[in-house]
N, C-alpha and C positions, 0 to 999 in steps of 0.2 A: 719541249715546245718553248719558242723564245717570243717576248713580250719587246714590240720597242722601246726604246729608250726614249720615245715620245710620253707614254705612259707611267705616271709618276704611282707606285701603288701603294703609298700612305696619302695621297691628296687627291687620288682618282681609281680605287679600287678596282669598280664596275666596271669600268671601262677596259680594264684588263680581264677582265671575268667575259665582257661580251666577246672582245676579239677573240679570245682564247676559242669560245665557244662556237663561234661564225667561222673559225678555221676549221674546226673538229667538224662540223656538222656539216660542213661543202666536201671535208675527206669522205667522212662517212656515204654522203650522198655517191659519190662516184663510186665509191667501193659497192651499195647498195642497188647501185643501177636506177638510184632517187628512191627506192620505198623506204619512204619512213626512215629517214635518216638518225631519227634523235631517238630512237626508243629503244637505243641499247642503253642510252647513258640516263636512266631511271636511276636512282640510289649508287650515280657511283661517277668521278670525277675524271671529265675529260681535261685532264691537265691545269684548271684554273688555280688548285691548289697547292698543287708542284710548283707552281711558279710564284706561290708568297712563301712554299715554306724554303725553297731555296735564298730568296731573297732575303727571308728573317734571319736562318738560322747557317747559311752556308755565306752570306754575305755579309752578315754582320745590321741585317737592314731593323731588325727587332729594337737598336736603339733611337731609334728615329720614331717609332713610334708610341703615341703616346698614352697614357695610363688613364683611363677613365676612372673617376674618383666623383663622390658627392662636391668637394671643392672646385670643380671645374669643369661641371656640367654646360655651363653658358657658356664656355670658351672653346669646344672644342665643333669643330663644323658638322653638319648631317653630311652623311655617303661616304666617309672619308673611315680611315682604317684604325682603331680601336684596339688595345688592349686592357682586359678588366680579369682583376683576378679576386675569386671570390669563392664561395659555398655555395652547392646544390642545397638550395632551401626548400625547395617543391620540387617535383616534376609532374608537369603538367600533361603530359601523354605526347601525341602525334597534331598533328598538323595538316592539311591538304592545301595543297597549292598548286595554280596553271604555270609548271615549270618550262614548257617551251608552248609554243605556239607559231603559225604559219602567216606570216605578214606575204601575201601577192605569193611569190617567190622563196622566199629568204623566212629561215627559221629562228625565232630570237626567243631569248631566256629570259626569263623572271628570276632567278634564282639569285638568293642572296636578299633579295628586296622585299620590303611588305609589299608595294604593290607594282602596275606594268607600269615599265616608263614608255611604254609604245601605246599608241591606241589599238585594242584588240579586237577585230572585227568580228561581225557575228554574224552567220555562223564562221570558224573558221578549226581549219585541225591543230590540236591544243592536246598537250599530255599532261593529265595531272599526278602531282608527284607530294611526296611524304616529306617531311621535316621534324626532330626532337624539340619541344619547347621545354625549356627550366628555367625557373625563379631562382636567380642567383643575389647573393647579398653580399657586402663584406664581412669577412672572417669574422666569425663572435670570441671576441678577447684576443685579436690580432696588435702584437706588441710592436710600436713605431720603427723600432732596430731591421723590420724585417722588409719596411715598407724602402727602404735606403736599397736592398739589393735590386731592385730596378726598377730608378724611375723616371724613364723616359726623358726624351726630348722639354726643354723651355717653350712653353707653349703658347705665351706672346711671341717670342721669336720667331717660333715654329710661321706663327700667324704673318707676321710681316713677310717669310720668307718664301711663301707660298707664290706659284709664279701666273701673271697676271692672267693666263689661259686656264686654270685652273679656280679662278676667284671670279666675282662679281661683285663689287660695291654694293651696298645697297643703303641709298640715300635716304631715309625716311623718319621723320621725326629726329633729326638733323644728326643722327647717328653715321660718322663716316664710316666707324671701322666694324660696322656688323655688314658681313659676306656671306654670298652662296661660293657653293664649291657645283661646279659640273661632275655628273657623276658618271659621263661614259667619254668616248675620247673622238666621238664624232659628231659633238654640238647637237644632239639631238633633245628637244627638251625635256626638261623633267622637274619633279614637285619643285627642286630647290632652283630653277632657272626663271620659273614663269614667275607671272606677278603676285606679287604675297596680296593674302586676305588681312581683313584687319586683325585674325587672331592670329594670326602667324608669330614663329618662334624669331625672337631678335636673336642675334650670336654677336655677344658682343664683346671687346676686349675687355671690357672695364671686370671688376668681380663679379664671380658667379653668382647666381641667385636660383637657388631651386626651387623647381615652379611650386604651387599650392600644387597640396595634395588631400586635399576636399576631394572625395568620393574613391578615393584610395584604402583599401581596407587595411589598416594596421597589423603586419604582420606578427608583431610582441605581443596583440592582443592590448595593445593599449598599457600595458603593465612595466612600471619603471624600474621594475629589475631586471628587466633584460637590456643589454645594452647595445649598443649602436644605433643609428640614424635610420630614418626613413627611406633611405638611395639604395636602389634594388635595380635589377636592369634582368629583363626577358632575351636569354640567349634563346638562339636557335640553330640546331647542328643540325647538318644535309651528311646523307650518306653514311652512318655510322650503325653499325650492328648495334641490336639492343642488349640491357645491360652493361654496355662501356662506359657509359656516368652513371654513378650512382647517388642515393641521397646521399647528403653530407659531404661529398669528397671534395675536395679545394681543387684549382683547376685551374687554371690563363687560358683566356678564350681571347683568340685575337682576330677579328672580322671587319664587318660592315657594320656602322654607326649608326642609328636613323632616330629621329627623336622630333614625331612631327604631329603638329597637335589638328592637322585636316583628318588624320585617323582618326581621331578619340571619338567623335560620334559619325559613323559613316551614312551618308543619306541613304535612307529607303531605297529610292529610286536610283542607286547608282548605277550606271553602267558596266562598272568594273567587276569584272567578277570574281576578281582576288577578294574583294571585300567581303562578298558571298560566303568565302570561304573561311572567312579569320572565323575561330574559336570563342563559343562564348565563354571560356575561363579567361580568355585576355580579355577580354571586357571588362573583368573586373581590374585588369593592369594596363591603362587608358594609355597611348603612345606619347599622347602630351603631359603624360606625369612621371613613365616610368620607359626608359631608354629600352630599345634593341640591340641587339647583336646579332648579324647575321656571321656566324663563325664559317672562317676560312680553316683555321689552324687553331689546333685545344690541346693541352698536355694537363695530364696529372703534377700536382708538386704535390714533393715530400719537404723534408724540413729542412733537409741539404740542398734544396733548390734556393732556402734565401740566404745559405752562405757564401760570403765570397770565393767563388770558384779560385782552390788552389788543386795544383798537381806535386801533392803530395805524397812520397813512398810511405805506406804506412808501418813505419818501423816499428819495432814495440818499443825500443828506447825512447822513441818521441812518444809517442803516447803515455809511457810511464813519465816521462819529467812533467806533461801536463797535466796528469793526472794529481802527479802530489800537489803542483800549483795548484789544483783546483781543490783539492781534501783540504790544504793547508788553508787557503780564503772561506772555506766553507767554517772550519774550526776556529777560526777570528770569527766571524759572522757569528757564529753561534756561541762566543762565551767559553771559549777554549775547551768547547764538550769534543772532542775526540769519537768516541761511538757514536752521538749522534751525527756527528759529521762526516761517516762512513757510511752509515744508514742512508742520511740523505741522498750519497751519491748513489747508493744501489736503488735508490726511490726514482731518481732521475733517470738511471739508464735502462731503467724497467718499461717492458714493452710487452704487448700480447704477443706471444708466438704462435699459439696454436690453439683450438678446443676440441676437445673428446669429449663428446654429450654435453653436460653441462659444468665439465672443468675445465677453466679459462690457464693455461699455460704459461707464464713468462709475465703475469704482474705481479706489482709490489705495493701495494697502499701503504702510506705509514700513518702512523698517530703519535704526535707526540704530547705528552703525559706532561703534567706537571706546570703546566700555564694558567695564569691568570689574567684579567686584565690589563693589569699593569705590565706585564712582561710580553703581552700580547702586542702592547702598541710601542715597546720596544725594538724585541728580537722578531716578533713578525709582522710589523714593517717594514726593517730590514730585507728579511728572506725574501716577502713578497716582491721588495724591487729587485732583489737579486735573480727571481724566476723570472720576471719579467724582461729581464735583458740576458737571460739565456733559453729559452725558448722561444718558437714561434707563436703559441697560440698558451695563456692562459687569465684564469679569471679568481677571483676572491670572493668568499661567500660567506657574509656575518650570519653564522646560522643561529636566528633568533627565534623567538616565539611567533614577532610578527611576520618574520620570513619565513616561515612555513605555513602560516595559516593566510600569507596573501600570495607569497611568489604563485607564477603560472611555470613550473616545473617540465612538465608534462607537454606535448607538442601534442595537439589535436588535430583532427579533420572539420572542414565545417562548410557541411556538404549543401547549405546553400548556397555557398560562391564557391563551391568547388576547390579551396586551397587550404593548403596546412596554415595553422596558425603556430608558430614559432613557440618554443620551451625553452627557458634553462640547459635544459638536460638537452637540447638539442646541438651537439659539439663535433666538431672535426675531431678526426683519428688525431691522436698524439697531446691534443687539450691540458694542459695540467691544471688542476680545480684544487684550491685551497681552502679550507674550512675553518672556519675561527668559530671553536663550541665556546669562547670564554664570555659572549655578548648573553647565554641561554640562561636565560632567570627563570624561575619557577611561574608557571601557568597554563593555561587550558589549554589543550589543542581542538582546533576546529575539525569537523570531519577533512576539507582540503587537508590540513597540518597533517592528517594521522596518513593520505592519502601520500603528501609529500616526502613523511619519512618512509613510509614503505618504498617509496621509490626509491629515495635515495642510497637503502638497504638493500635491495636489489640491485644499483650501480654497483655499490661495493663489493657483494658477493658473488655475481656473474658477469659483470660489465653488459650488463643489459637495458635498455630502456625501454620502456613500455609506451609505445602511441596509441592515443585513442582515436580513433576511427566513427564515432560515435556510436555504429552499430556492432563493434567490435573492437575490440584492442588488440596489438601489434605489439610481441617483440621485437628489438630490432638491434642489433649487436654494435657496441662500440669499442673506443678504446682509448679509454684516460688516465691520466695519474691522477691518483687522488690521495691530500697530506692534510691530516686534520690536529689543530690544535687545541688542546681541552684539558681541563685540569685536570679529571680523572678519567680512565678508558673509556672513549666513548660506546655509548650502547645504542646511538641513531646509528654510527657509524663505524661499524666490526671491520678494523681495519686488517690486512695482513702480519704487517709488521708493531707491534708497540714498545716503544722505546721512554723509558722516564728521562726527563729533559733536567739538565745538571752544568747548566752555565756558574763561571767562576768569574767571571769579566764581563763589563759593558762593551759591547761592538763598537769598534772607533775605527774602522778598514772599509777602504774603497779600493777601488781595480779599474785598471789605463783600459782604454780602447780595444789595445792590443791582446790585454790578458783576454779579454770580455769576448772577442773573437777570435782567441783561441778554445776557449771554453766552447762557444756553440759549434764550433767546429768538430771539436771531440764529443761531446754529447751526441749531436747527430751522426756520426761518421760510428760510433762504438754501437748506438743502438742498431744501426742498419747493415751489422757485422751478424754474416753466419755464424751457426751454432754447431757443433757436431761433436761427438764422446767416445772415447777410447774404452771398447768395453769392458777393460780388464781394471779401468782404474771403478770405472760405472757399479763395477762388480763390489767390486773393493768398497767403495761410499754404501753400497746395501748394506752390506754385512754391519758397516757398522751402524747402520741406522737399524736392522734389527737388534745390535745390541743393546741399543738404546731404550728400545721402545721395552725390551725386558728387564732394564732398572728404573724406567719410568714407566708405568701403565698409563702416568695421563697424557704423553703423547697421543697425539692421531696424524692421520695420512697428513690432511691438510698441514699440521708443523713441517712432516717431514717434506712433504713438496715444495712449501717455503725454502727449507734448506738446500735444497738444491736448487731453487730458482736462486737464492741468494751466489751459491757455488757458481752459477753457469754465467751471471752479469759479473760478477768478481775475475771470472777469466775473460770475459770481452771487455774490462773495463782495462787491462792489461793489454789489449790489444790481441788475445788468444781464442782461438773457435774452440778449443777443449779443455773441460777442466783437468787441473793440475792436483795434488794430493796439498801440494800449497796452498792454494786456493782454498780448496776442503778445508784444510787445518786453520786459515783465516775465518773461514766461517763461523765454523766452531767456538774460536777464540772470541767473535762477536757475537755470538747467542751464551758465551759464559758471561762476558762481562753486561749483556742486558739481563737474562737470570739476576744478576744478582743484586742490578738494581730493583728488580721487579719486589724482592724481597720486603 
């Protein structure tokens, strides 16, 4: 189904959405002999969506559109087409909404919109229809490198270049360049054409200014370890089976914009009976505080989504020269330690693969040993900006006395507004979490403190977090790296791996652009490499792991499983899906030379 080229659908979305929809539903009707034209397309798209995501992603139109961000919230118009990429923070359930309804003749959509841009008569025949609502936030510990792979259109330019059918002036408190945008393609009016009230939202070129958020419930709970901004935006996805977003998953929602503050308290007495229908959990996420989305187009990202798209054959030669580039910078960083700088990278390319009951498959925790203060604000803030510009998401965490007995860890329910309140421990897949034990002075723990190391001892040993519900607690499975530094083993935090830390040198090494994204290119691109084992060599790693365990009785499974998750990242770090007897025999070599520092 083709959209004309009247139809601008970054600057007039809906309007694409109606025609689309007044074509299908005059097919339909003929095909139906007139009954009830529109009640096939309940939960499911007559073409509106084919024709942005052809647009974005077959045309190239994805770069025209621009990025919703707390920075430029006031800059960007209502009704106009939207990308925000961000974290499932809540999910708020379903939704009901008057999805088409019968104007005289002629059948017209609501869909996409909070409310009808038609006057709806009453009585008149009207079908109500479902929609996903979720509290999306940005990324918690989302590193600036990643925000560079796309970002959109200049959006003062964007603004001037807007074409005169598409804008309205609006003159008022002698503001020239704050516009409406028409939001269908046949003049017909709507919130953003008619005459503003006095609260109405200004859009104006000059900097953004996010509105007060007085009577907005603090999603961190108020608590200044958790980080990021109060900028949160209510998506809403039409037509999607359940279970396809889940919490926590990262995600580009690219839709309908709408940020209008005649929502936030709907009269009594309205006529409209979309209003009827809003949800009282948005009630506590006022429209004049906290943006919409109404999503056209949503895609999961992984971590290879914020590398610069190359079409690379993945040789293993290339992978091997980058790999030594990246041990060798790793080994400068650290003091010319060697084992530890092998460690670290199997720490990095360590990932969940699998769970059977309650053994988590394919992670690697490290802890490295032998830090104190001084060497802490050395070598690990070094490391820290080095994870920070090769991953997409990670965070630092001074585990102190008073950070355990005040952080809000834990993500709750708080079932009289109906919404999660945010945790710590609430993280995208793939998070790397870094632990500095060398801040932990001798003192009390608070019941919270003993409550936050049990959690944190549970992260480490099943990759699990626990939500409380208030009338119940939730497991709920995740998947982080986590690297803790302490001067002696830690015992909050029973790591997989422990490594005694044995720097010879002060770190004096930086790294070009280029190495830096070659680096996240191989980290992501190795971790997201199948696995799979040659049984005769498989065989072969038993035997000798039983012979192991018979000249060491303190072995147990847990080492030896280590050992071979060590084995099977050592071969994908090489660029290979099956361990090698070489590989094996590295392993080996680096569980001799930590033995022996353990000594």
């Amino acid at each position: 189904m083709m959209v004309g080229p009247q139809y601008d659908l970054v600057g007039n979305p809906l309007g694409a959405v109606r025609t689309t929809f007044e074509k299908a539903a005059a097919a339909a009707a003929v095909e139906s002999g007139g009954r009830d034209p529109v009640a096939a397309f309940r939960s499911k798209d007559w073409g509106a969506s084919e024709v942005f995501r052809s647009f974005l992603f077959d045309q190239g139109g994805i770069d025209r559109v621009p990025v919703l961000d707390a920075s430029n919230l006031g800059l960007i118009k209502p009704n106009t087409l939207v990308r925000f990429r961000g974290m499932v923070q809540d999910m708020l359930g379903n939704e009901f909404y008057a999805g088409a309804f019968k104007d005289g003749s002629t059948w017209r959509t609501n869909k996409f919109t909070d409310f009808s841009p038609f006057t709806m008569p009453h009585p008149c025949d009207s079908h109500l229809w479902e929609r996903h609502l979720f509290h999306c936030v940005p990324v918690p510990g989302q590193n600036s490198w990643t925000l560079e792979s796309s970002p959109g259109p200049d959006l003062r330019q964007m603004s001037n270049c807007l074409s005169p059918e598409q804008r309205e002036k609006r003159k008022r408190d002698g503001d020239d360049d704050a516009m409406d945008v028409s939001e269908n393609g046949h003049g017909e009016s709507s919130s953003c054409s008619k005459k503003p009230k006095e609260d109405d939202v200004q859009i104006s070129s000059g900097p953004a200014v996010m509105p007060a958020s007085e009577g907005v419930p603090e999603m961190n709970g108020n608590d200044h370890h958790i980080p990021g901004s109060s900028f949160s935006c209510l998506v809403k996805i039409y037509d999607m089976p359940d279970s396809q977003v889940k919490l926590n998953d990262v995600a580009e929602f690219i839709g309908v914009y709408t940020f209008d503050p005649e929502l936030a308290a709907p009269n009594d007495n309205s006529d409209d009976i979309m209003f009827d229908l809003i949800e009282d959990v948005t009630a506590q996420l006022p429209p004049s505080k906290v943006p919409r989305l109404h999503c056209l187009v949503w895609r999961k990202l992984s971590s290879q989504d914020f590398i610069a798209k190359q079409s690379v054959e993945l040789l293993p030669s290339l992978l091997k020269g980058i790999r030594q580039s990246l041990i060798s910078h790793l080994t400068q960083l650290l003091g010319n330690d060697g084992l530890a700088a092998q460690c670290l990278l199997l720490h990095l390319l360590s990932r969940l693969r699998t769970r059977v009951d309650v053994v988590t498959v394919g992670r690697l925790s490290l802890n490295f040993t032998g830090f104190n203060r001084e060497s802490a604000s050395i070598f690990g803030n070094h490391l820290n900006t080095l994870i920070q510009r090769l991953v997409p998401y990670s965070q630092a965490i001074p585990l102190s006395i008073e950070y355990l007995n005040t952080a809000t860890l834990q993500p709750r329910k708080d079932n009289k507004t109906g919404r999660l309140v945010t945790g710590v421990l609430q993280q995208p897949q793939g998070t790397h979490l870094t632990f500095d034990e060398t801040v932990l002075q001798s003192g009390s723990l608070t019941s919270k403190g003993v409550e936050n190391s049990v959690l944190l001892k549970n992260l480490m040993e099943s990759l699990m977090v626990e939500y409380d519900f208030e009338y119940y607690k939730m497991e709920m499975a995740t998947d982080v790296q986590m690297l803790t530094l302490s001067e002696g083993k830690s015992n909050i935090l029973p790591s997989d791996l422990v490594v005694p830390f044995r720097p010879s040198t002060v770190p004096a090494v930086t790294a070009s652009p280029e190495e830096l994204e070659s680096w996240r290119w191989y980290l992501a691109t190795v971790r997201s490499l199948p696995q799979s084992n040659e049984p005769e060599i498989l065989q072969t790693i038993q035997d000798e792991m039983v012979s192991a365990m018979r000249e060491d009785r303190s072995l147990g499974c847990s080492e030896l499983s280590r050992w071979l998750t060590m084995a099977q990242i050592t071969a994908s770090s090489f660029g290979e899906k099956s361990i090698s007897m070489e590989h094996w025999q590295m392993v080996k070599e680096l569980e001799r030379l930590r033995k022996q520092r353990m000594q």
